[in-house]
C-alpha positions in Angstrom: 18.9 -1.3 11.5 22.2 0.0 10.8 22.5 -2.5 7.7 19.2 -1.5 6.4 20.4 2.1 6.8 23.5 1.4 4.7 22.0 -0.5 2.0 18.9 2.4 1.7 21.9 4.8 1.2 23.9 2.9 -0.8 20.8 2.4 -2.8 19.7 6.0 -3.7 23.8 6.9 -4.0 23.4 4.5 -7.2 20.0 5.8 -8.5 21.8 9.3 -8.6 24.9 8.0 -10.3 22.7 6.3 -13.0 20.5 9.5 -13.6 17.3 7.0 -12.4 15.1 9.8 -11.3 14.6 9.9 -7.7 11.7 11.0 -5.3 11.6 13.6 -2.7 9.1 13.0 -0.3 6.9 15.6 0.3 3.3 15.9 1.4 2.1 15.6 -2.2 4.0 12.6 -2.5 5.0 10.9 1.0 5.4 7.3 -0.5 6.2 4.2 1.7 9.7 2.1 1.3 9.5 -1.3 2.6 12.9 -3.0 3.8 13.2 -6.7 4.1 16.2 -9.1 5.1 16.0 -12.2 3.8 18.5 -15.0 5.0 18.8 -17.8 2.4 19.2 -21.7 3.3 21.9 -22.8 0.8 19.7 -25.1 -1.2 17.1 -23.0 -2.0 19.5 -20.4 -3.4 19.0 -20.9 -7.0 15.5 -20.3 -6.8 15.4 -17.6 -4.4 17.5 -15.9 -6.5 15.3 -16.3 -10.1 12.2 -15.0 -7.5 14.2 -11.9 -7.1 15.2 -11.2 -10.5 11.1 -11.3 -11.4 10.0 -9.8 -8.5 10.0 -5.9 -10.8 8.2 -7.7 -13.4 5.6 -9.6 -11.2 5.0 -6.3 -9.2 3.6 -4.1 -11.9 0.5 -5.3 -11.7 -0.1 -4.6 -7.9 -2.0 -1.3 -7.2 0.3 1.5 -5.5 3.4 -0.6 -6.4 6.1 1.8 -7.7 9.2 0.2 -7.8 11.7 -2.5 -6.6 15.7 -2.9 -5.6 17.2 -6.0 -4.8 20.6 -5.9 -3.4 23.0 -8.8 -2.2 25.5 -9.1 0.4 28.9 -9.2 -1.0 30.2 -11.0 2.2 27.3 -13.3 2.7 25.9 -14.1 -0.3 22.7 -15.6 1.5 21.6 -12.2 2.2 19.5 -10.2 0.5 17.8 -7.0 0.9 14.5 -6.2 -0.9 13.9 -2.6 -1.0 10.1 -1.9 -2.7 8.7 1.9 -3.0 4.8 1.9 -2.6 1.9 5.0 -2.6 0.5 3.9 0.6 1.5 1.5 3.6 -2.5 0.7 2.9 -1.6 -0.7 -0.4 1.5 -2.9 0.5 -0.8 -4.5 3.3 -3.3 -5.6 0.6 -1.0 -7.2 -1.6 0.8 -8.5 1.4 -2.7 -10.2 2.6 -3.0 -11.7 -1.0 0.4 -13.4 -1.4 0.0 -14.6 2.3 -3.5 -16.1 1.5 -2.1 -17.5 -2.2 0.2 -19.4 -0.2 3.1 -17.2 -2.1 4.7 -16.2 1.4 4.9 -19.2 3.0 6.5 -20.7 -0.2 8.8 -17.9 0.4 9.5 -18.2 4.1 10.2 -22.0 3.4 13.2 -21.0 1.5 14.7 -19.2 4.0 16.8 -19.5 7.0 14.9 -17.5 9.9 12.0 -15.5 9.6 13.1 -11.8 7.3 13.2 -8.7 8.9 10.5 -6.1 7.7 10.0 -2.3 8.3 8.4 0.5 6.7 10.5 4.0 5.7 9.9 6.9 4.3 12.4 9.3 2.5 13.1 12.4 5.5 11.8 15.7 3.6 14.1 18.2 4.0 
């Protein structure tokens, strides 16, 4: 939790510094953010890593998908954290039933050390 905390920071901190627009959650707008850990095994590194430099691009074309960050661990380069911004938690769970019934997850879970970490977020309105 507290790493997923850090990295969300850490994530918006750089969206500001770019000038990326950023979202304030409201009731107009309340948005879901999904978190995932991912633990890499060594040898599927390479591609792991070519996954997450597509997964933007392969996204667009997902209903209520808004956007994607992927950050990894300077430490531990193994880790990575996935941070995806959706309109519903309704329509992350869809595409999340489609990549599990494609076969996509498992191919994805196969790559990794332990089973990822998920949760859903959403920004605190202030």
């Amino acid at each position: 939790m507290k790493y997923s905390i850090k990295i969300l920071i850490t994530a918006f901190l750089f969206l500001i510094m770019t000038g990326e627009k950023t979202v304030i959650a409201s009731e107009e707008n309340p948005g879901i953010y999904l978190i995932i850990n991912f633990d890499v095994r060594p040898e599927k590194q390479a591609e792991f890593e070519d996954i997450m430099r597509g997964v933007s691009f392969a996204m667009q074309r997902e209903a209520g998908f808004e956007e994607a960050f992927v950050f990894l661990d300077g430490d531990e380069p193994s880790k990575f954290v996935l941070i995806e911004r959706w309109q519903s938690k309704a329509l992350h769970r869809a595409h999340y039933d489609r990549i599990v019934q494609s076969g996509d997850w498992a191919h994805i879970l196969g790559m990794l050390k332990a089973e990822p970490s998920m949760s859903y977020t959403h920004l605190f309105a202030h």
